[in-house]
C-alpha positions as CSV (number, residue, x, y, z in Angstrom):
1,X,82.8,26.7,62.6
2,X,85.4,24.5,61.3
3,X,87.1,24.5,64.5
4,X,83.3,23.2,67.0
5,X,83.6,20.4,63.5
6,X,87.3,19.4,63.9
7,X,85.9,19.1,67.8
8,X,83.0,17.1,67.1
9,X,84.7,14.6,64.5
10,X,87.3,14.2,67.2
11,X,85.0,13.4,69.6
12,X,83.0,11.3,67.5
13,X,86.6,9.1,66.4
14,X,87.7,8.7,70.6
15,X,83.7,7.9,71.5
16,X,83.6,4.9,68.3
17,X,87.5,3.6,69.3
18,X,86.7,3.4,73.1
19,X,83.4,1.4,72.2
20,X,84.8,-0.9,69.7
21,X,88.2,-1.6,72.0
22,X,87.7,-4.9,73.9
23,X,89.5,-2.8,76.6
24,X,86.7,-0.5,77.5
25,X,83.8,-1.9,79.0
26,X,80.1,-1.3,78.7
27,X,80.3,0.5,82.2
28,X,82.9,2.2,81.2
29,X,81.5,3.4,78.0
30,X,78.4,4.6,80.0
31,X,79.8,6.3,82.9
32,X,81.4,8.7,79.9
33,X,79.0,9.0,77.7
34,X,76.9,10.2,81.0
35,X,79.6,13.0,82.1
36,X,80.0,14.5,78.7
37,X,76.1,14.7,78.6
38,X,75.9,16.1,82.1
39,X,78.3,18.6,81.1
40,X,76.4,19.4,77.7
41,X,73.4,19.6,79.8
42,X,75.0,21.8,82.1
43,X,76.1,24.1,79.9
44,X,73.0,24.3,78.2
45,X,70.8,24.6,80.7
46,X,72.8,26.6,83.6
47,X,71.0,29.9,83.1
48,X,68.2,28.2,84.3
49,X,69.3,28.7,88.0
50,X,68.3,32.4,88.1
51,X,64.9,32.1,87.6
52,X,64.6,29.0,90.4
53,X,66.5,30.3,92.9
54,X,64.5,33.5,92.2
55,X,61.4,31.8,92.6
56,X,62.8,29.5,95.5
57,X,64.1,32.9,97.6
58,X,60.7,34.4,96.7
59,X,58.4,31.5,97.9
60,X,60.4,30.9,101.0
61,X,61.0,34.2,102.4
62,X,59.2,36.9,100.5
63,X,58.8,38.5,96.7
64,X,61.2,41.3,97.1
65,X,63.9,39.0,99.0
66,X,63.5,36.7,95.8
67,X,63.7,39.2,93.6
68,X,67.1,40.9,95.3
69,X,69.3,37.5,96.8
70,X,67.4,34.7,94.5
71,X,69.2,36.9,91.1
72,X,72.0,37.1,93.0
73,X,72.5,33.4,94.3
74,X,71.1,32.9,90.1
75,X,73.6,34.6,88.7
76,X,76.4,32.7,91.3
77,X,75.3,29.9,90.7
78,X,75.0,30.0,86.8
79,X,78.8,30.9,86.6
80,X,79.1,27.4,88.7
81,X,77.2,25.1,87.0
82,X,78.1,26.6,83.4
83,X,81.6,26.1,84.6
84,X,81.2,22.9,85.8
85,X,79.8,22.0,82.5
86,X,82.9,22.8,80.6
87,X,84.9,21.5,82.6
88,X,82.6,17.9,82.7
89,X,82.9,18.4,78.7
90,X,86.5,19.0,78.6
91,X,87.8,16.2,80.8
92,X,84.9,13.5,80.2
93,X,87.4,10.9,79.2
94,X,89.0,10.8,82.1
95,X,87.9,9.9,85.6
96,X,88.2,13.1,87.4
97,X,87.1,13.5,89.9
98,X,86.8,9.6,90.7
99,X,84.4,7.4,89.1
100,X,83.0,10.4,86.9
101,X,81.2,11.8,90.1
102,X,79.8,15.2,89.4
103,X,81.5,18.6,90.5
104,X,78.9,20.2,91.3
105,X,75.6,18.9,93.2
106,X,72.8,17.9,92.4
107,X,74.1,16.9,89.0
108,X,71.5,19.0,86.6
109,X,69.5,22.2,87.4
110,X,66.3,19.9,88.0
C-alpha cells in the first residue's frame, strides 16, 4: 500500500510540475493526461473483451462457435489490451509511440 501511495504522490508531483511549467503546453498537458487514462481504462476494463468477442463470434457465426473461439480470441485479447494498458500507464510521459498514439486499436474495449 505504501508503495501504489509513493506511486500516486509521484505522479500527482510530475502531472502539477508539467502543468505549471510555461514549457509544457495545454496540448501537451492533454495528449498525457489522455494516455495515462487510456491506459487506466485499459487496464480496468480489458476483461471486458471475453464476453464481446464471445457474444460477437456467437452472433456472427453460431452459439457454440462463440462460445469455443469468441473465449479464446477474449482471453487473447484481454492479455493485449491489459498489457497495453500498463505499458500506456508506465510510459505516459513520454511520446511513445509518436504523438501518444495508442498501441493497441481501437483505443478502449467500446
Amino acid at each position: 500500500m505504501v508503495r501504489f501511495s509513493r506511486a500516486v504522490l509521484c505522479v500527482l508531483i510530475i502531472t502539477a510540475i508539467l502543468s505549471s511549467s510555461t514549457l509544457a503546453s495545454a496540448e501537451l498537458f492533454q495528449d498525457i493526461t489522455h494516455k495515462l487514462f487510456r491506459g487506466i481504462a485499459n487496464i480496468l476494463t480489458g476483461w471486458i473483451e471475453i464476453p464481446k468477442n464471445m457474444y460477437n463470434d456467437s452472433v456472427e457465426v453460431s452459439p457454440w462457435y462463440g462460445w469455443f473461439t469468441g473465449l479464446l480470441k477474449g482471453i487473447g485479447f484481454t492479455v493485449v489490451r491489459t498489457g497495453a494498458g500498463v505499458w500506456d500507464t508506465i510510459t505516459f510521459l513520454f511520446p511513445i509511440p509518436s504523438d501518444y498514439e495508442p498501441v493497441w486499436e481501437p483505443e478502449f474495449v467500446f
